[in-house]
N, C-alpha and C positions, 0 to 999 in steps of 0.2 A: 767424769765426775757425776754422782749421784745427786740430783737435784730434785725440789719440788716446787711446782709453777705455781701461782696466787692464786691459778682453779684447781686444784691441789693435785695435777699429775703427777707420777715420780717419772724419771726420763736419767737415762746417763747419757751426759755429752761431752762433749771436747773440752778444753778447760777453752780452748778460743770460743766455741760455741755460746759458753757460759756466760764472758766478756760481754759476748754480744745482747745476752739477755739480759745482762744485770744493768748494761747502759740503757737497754729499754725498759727496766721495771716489770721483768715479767717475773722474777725469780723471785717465792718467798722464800726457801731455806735450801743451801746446798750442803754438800758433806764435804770436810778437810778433814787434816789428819786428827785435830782435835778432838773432832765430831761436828756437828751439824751446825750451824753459821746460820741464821736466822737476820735477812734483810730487813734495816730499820732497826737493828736491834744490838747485833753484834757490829766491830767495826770489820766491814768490807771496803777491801781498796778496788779503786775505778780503773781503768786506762786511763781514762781524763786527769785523775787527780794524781797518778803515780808522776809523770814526768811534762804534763802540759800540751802535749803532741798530739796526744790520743794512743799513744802503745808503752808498752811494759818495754827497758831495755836492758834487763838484769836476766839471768838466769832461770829459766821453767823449772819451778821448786816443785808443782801441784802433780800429782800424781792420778790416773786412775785405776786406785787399788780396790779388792774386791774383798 
């Protein structure tokens, strides 16, 4: 997935990758199918908040398209 960090890298990572960065706050804007998703801004769902465990247990919808 096409991402860019709060120090404004672009980087493509894993959508797990992403998981990982969005729980630590590194992530300001990454790319969906819509278009660009903007942290703090747009609504982004968590691990944490999806099902209370800490993991998604639904079907890998995200794609890394180019």
């Amino acid at each position: 997935m096409d991402v860019i960090l709060k120090d404004g890298t672009y980087h493509h990572f894993t959508p797990r990758v992403l998981d990982v960065l969005l729980d630590s706050h590194r992530v300001h804007k990454f790319k969906r199918s819509g278009g660009w998703a903007t942290v703090g801004v747009d609504p982004v769902r968590t691990r944490k908040v999806l099902n209370g465990n800490g993991g998604y247990q639904g079907p890998e919808r995200r794609t890394t398209q180019h």
